[in-house]
N, CA, C and O of each residue as an XYZ file, in Angstrom:
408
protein
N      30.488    -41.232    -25.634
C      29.862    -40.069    -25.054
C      28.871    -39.489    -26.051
O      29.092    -39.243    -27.236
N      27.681    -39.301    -25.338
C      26.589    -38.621    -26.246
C      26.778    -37.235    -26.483
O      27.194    -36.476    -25.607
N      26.521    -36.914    -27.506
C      26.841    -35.211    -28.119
C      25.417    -34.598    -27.655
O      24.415    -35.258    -27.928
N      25.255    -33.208    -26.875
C      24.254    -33.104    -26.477
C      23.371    -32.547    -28.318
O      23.857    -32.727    -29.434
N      22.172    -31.955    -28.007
C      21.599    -31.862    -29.661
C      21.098    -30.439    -29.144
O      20.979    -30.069    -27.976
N      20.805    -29.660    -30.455
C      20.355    -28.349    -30.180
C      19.406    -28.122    -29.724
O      19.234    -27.017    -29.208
N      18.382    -29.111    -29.737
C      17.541    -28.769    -28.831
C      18.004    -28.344    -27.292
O      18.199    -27.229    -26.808
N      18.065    -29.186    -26.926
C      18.545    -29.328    -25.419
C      19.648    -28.376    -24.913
O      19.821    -27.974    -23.762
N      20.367    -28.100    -26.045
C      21.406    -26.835    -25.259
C      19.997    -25.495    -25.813
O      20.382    -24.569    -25.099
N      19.250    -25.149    -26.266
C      18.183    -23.958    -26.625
C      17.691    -24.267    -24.678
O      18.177    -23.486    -23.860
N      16.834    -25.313    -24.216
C      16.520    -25.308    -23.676
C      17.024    -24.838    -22.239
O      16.479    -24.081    -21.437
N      18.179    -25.490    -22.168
C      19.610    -25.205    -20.938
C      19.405    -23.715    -20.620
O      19.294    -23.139    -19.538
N      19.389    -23.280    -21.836
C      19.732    -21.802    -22.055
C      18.686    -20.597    -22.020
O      18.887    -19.393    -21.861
N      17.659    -21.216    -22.194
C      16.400    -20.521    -21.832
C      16.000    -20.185    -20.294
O      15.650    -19.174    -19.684
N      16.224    -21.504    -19.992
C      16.483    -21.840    -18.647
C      17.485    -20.700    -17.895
O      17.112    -19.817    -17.123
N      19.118    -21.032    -18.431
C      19.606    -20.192    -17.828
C      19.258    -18.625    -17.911
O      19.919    -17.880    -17.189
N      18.512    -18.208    -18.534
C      18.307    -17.043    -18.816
C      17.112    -16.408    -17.844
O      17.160    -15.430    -17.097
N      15.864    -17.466    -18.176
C      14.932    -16.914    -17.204
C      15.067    -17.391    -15.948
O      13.878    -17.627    -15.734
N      15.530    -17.656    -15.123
C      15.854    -17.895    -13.716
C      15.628    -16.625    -12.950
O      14.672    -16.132    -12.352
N      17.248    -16.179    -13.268
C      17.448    -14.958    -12.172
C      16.150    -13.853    -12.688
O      15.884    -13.012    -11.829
N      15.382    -13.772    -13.892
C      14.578    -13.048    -13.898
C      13.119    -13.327    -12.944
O      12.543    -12.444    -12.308
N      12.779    -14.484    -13.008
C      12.086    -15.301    -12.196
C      11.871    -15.093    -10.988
O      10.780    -14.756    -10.529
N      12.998    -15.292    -10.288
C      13.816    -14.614     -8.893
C      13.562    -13.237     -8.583
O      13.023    -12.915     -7.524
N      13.868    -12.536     -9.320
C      13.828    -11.058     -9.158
C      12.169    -10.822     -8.790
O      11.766    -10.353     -7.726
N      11.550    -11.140     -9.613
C       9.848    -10.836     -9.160
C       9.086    -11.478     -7.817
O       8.273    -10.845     -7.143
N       9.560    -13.046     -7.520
C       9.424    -13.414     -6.376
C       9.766    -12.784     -5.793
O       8.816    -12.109     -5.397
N      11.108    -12.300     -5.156
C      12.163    -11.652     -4.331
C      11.557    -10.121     -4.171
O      11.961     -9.551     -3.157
N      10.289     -9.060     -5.342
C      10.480     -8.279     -5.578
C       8.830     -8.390     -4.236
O       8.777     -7.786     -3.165
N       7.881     -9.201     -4.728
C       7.109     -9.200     -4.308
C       6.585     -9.880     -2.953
O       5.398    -10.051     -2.676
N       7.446    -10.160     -2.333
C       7.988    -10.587     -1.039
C       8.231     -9.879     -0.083
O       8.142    -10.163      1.111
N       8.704     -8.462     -0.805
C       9.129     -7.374     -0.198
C       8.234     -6.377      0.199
O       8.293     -5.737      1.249
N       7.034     -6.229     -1.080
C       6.303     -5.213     -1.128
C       4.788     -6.047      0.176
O       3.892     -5.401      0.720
N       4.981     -7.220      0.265
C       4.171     -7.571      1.367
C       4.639     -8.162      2.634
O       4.139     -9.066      3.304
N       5.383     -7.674      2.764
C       6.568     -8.300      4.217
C       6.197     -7.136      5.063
O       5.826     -7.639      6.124
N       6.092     -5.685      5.161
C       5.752     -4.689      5.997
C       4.452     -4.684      6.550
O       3.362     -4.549      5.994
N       4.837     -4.905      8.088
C       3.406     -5.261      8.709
C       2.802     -3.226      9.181
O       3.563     -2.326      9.539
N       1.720     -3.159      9.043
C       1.489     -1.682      9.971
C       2.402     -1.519     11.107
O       3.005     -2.488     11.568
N       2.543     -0.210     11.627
C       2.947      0.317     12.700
C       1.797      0.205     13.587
O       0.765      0.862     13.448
N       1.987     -0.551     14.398
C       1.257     -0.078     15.558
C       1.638      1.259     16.599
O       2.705      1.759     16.956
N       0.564      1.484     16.812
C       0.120      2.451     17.818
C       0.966      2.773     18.959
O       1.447      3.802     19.433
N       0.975      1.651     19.206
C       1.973      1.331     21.052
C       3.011      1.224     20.606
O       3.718      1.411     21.596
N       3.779      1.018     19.641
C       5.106      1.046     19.204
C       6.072      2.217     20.042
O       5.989      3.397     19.700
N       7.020      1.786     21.198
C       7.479      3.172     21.526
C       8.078      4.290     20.565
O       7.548      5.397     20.665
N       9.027      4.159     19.723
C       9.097      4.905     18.823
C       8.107      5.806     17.816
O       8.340      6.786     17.109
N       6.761      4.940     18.105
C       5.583      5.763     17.505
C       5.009      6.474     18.730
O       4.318      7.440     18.403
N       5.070      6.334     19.640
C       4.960      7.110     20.879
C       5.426      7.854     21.172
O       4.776      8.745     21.720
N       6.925      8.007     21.003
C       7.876      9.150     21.283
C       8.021     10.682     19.736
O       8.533     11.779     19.511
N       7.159      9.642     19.134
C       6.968     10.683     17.712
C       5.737     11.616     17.630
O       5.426     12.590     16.943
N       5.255     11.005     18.480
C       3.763     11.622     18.373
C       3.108     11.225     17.423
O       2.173     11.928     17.040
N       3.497      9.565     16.536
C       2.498      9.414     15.363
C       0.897      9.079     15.482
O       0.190      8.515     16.317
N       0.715      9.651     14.348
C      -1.010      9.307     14.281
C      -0.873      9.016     12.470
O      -0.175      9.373     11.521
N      -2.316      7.924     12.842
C      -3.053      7.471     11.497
C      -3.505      8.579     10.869
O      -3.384      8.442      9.651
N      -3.963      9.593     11.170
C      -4.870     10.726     10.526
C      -3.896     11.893     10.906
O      -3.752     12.216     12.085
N      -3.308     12.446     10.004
C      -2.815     14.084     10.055
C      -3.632     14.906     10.697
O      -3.194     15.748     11.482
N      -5.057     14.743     10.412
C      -6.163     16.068     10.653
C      -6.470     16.072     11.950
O      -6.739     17.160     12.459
N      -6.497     14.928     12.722
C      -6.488     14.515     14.148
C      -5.434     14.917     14.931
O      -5.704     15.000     16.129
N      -4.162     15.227     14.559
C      -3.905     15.529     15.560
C      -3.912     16.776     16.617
O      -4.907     17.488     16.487
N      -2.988     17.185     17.649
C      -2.691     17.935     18.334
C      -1.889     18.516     18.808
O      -1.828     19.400     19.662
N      -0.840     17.675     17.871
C       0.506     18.257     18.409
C       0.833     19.620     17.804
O       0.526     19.945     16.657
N       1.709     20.652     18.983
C       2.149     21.665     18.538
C       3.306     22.072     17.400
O       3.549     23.140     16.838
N       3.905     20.756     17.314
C       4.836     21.360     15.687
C       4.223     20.487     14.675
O       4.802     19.607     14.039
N       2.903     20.851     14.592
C       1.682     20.316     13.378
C       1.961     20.949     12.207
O       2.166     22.027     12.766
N       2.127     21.178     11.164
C       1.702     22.114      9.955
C       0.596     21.685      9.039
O       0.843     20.929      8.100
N      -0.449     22.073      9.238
C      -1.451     21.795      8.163
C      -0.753     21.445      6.908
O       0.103     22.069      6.281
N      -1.171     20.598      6.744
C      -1.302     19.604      5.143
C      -0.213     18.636      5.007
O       0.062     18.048      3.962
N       0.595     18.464      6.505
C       2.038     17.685      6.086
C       1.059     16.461      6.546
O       0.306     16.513      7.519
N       1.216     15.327      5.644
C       1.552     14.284      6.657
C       2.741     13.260      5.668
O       3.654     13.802      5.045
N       2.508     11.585      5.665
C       3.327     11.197      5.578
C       3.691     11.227      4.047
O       4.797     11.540      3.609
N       2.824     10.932      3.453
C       3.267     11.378      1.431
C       3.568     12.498      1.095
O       3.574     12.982     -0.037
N       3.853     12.993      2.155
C       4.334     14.302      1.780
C       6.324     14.690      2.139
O       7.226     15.401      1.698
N       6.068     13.606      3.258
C       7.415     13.268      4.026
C       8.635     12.883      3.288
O       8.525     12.131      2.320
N       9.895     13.370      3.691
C      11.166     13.104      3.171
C      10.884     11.527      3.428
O      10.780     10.946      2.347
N      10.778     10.926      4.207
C      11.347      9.802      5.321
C       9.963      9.000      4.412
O      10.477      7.909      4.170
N       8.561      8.949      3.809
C       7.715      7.861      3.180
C       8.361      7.534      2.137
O       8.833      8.435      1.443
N       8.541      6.146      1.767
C       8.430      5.294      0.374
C       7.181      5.340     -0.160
O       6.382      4.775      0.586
N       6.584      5.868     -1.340
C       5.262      5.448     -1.439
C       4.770      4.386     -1.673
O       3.683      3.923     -1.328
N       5.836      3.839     -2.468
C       5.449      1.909     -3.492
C       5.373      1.351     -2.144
O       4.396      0.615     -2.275
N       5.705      1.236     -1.108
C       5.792      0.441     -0.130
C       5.167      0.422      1.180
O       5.019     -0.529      1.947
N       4.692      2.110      1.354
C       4.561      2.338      2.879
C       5.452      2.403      3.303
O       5.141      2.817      4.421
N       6.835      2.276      3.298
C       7.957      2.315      4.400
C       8.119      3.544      4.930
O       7.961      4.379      4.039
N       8.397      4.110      6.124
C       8.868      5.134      6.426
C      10.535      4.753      7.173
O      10.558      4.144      8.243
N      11.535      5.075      6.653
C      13.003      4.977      7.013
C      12.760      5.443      8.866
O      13.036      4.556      9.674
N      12.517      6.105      9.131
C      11.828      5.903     10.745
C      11.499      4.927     11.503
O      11.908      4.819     12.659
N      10.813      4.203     11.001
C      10.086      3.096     11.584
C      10.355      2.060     10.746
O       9.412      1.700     10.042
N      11.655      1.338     10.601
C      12.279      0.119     10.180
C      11.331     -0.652     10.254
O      10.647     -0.608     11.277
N      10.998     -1.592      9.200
C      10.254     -3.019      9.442
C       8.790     -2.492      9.035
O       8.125     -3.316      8.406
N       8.326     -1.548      9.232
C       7.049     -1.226      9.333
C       6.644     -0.035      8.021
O       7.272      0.896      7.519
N       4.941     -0.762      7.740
C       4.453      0.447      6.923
C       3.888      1.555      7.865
O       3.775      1.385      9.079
N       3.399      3.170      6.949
C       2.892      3.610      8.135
C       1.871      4.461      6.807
O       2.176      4.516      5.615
N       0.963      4.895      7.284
C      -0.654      4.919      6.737
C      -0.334      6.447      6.023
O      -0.158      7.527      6.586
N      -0.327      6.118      4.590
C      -0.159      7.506      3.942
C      -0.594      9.022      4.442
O       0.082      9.946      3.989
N      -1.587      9.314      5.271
C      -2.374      9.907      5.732
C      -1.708     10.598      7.204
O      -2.101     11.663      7.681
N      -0.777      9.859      7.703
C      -0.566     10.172      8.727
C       0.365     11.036      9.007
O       0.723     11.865      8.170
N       0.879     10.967     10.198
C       1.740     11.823     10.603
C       2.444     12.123     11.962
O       1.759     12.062     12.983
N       4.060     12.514     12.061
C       4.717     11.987     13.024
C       5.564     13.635     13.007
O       5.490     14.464     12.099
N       6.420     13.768     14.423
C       6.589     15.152     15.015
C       8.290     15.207     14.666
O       9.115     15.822     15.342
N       8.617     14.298     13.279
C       9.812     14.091     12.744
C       9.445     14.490     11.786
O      10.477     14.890     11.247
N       8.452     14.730     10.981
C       7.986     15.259      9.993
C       8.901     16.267      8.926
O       9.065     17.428      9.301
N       9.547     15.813      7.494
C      10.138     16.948      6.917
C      10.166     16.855      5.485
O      10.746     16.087      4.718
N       9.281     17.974      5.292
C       9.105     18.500      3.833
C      10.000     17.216      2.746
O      11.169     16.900      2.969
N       9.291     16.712      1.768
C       9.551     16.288      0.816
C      10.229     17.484     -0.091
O       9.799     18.622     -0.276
N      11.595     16.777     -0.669
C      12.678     17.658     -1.514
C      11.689     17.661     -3.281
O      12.168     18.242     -4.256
């Protein structure tokens, strides 16, 4: 039986080391482009009253200057809004679920 040599266990081990780090950035950046826009016709964006533009809208429980970066419910790194699973939604905007960032 061959004795392995130090090289080769350095290498094993480098190996084992950078992998799961490897992983993590694929896995990380996979994520941050997997969220397609919200569309428009989306019923849930329908029943919210969302819009692309805060300043546009019309709805009556509006408050000047809220929209979604301002929102409990936006991720910013991502676009996500916890509302609208699966989907980004346009920093700018704004929906009649709307609530003050803590």
């Amino acid at each position: 039986m061959k004795t392995p040599s130090r090289r080769r266990f350095l290498q094993i081990s480098a190996l084992a080391v950078a992998a799961p780090l490897a992983a993590r950035l694929v896995v990380s950046d996979a994520h941050a482009q997997a969220l397609p826009k919200l569309p428009l016709d989306n019923p849930q964006a329908k029943a919210l009253g969302y819009i692309e533009d805060a300043s546009k809208t019309t709805h009556a429980s509006f408050k000047p200057g809220s929209n979604c970066t301002n929102c409990q419910f936006f991720t910013a790194a991502t676009g996500a809004c916890t509302l609208f699973a699966g989907f980004s939604v346009a920093p700018k905007g704004w929906c009649a679920a709307w609530a003050k960032k803590a």
